[in-house]
N, C-alpha and C positions, 0 to 999 in steps of 0.2 A: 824554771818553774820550781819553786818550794816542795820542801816534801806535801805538809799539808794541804795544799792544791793538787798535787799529784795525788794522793790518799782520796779527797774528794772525787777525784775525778774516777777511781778505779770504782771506788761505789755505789755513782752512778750509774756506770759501764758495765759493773755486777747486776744492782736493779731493773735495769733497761733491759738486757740477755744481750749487750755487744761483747760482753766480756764470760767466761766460763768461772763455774764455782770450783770447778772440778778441772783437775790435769790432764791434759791429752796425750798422745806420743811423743816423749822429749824432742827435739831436735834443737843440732846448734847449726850455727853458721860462720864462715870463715869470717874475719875483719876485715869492716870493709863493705857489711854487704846492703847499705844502706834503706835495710827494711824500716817504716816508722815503727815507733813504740807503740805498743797498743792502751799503755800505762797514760804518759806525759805527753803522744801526738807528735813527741823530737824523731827526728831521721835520728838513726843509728849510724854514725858516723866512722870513718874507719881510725878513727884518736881515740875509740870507745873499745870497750873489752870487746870478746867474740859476745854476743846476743843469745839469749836463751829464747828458745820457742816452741813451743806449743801446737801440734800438728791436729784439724778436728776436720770432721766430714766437710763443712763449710769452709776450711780454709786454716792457716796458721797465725797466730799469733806471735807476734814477736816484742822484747822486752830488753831494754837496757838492763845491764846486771842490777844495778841498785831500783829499779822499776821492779823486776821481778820479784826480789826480796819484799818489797810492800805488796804487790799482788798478792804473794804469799798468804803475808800476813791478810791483809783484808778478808782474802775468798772465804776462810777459815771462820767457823759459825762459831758465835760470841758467845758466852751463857748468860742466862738470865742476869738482872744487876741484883745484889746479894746474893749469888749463888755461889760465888769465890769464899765470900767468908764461912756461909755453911761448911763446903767444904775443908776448910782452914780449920775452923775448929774441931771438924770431925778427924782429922790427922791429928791433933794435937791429942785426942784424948785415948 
């Protein structure tokens, strides 16, 4: 799966509430331990790094390393569109 299909997918999964905005109790896991991605839907395979997961009253989340890094990104609330440049300019002066 593409990143951009993986990106879509996690924003869905944000919109929906399958997915958290917010981080739970880190937890990792050994290699190997072929939880799915909650990201791409791929089993976590034990060729793949150790897995980052996310522990919530409902259950854990788990995430291929490079999964996680776009969750990251995604969960993270966007600013308004020209809000960057206000900003920009306001640094500049």
């Amino acid at each position: 799966m593409d990143e951009k299909s993986i990106r879509e997918r996690i924003r869905l999964k944000l919109a929906l509430g399958h997915l958290k905005h917010h981080g739970g109790m880190t937890v990792t896991a050994a290699m190997g331990s072929r939880q799915p991605c909650q990201a791409c839907g791929l089993q976590i395979d034990p060729s793949h790094a150790a897995p980052h997961g996310h522990s919530y009253a409902n259950g854990t989340h788990w995430f291929h390393v490079a999964c996680h890094a776009l969750w990251e990104e995604e969960r993270k609330p966007t600013p308004p569109v020209g809000e960057e440049v206000v900003r920009a300019q306001d640094s500049r002066q």
